[in-house]
N, C-alpha and C positions, 0 to 999 in steps of 0.2 A: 504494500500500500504506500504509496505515494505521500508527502506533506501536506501535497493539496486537495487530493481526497481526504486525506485526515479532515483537514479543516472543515471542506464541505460536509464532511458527515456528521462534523461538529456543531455548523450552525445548523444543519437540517434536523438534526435532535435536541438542542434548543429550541427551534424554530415550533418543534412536533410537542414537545413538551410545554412551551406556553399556550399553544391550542390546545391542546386536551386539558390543561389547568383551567383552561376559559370555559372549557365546556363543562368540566369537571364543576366549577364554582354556579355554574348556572343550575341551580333548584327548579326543577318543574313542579311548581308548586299547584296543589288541587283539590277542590272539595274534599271537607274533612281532614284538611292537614290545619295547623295550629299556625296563624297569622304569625309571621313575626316580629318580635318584638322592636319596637325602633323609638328614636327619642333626637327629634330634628329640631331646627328654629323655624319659626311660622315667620309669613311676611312680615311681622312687627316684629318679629326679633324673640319674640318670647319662645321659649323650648315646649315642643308639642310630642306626645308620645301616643302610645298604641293605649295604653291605661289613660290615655284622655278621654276616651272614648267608649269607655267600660259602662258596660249597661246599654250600650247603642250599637244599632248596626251600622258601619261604617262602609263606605262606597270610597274605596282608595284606588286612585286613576294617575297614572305616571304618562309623563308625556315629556315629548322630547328638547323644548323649546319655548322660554314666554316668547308672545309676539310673533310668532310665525303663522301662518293662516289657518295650518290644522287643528294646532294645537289652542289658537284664539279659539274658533270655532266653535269647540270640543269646551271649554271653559266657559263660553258663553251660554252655550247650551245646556250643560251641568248648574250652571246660576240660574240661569231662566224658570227652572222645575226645581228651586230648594227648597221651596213653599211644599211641593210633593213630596217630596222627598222628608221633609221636615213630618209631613202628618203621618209617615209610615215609619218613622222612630229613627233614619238614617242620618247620620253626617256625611259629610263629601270633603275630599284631602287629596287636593292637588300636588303631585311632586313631583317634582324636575332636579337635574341638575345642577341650576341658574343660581344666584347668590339670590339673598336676601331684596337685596336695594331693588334686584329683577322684579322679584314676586311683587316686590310693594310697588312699583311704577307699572308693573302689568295689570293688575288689581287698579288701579286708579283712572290710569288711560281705557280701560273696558268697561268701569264701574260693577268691577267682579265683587261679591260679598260673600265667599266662600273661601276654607282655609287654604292656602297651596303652603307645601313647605320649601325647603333646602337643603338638599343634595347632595351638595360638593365635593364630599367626599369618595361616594357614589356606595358603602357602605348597606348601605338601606338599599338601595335598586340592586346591589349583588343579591341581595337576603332575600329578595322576591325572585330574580331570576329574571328580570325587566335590562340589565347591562347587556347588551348582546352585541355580535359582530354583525354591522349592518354593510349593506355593498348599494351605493350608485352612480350609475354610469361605469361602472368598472371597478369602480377604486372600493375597496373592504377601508372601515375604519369601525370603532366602536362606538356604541351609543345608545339611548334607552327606547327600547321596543315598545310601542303603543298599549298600555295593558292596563283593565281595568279589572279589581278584585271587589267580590261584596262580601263583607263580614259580618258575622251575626252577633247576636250579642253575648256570645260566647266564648270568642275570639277565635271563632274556628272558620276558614275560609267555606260562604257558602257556592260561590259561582267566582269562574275565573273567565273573562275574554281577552283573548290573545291576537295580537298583531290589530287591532281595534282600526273599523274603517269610520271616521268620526259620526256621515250622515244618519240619524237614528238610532245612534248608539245612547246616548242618555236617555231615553224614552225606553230600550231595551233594560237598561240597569232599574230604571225607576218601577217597570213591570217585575223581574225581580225581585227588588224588595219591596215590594207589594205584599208576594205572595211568600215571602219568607217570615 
């Protein structure tokens, strides 16, 4: 074997070793697994956890971006039905990657009234299994997979939607916890 085979077979088992640790790290998480546990800053800065919410069903929805069109869209529509959502005992808890300062100038420029948190660590989105290796146009990069979970007041996940297409989707969650 050659040096530079050596090498290549060196980065190529590196290379195989952080993919399968990505994959490996990604939890497919699913009704009747136990939410878990997290403990982030809310757009005002204060610290929001999983035990904020004890006693309620929580509608926890990750999304990739403030201010981008899907993801406005998707927030807009989640605030528009919290009155609904509110009479069938749920909360709603936006999370992204985005700092703080994001949430709160996103939140204001939409006139959103609903909690989104902070991310940044990306922590909490590994714990769901929401971190994923996304590709467009070509190019593979990492980033949070569109995913909406509803939690009952148990803390045990009841419904999980994966890879989420925004049109109709909060009127899906809100039927959901309807009937949960």
């Amino acid at each position: 074997m050659t040096k530079n085979s050596s090498n290549e077979q060196s980065k190529n088992a590196k290379k195989n070793l952080n993919n399968s640790s990505a994959d490996n790290s990604r939890k497919k998480l699913g009704p009747g697994n136990k939410a878990p546990d997290f403990e982030l800053l809310d757009d005002a800065g204060a610290k929001i956890s999983l035990a904020s919410f004890a006693g309620k069903k929580l509608v926890l929805y990750f999304y990739p971006k403030d201010d981008t069109s899907g993801c406005t869209k998707e927030a807009i529509d989640f605030n528009g039905l919290r009155g609904e959502f509110k009479k069938t005992g749920a909360a709603i808890l936006g999370v992204s990657p985005d700092s703080v300062a994001s949430h709160a100038k996103f939140k204001v420029k939409h006139k959103l009234d609903l909690a989104l948190a902070a991310d940044e660590s990306k922590v909490m989105l590994e714990a769901y299994g929401v971190w994923a290796e996304k590709s467009m146009y070509g190019r593979k990069y990492m980033g949070v997979e569109r995913t909406t979970f509803l939690i009952g007041k148990d803390g045990q996940i009841a419904t999980v939607w994966n890879k989420v297409k925004v049109p109709g989707h909060a009127e899906a969650v809100l039927a959901a916890a309807k009937a949960l």
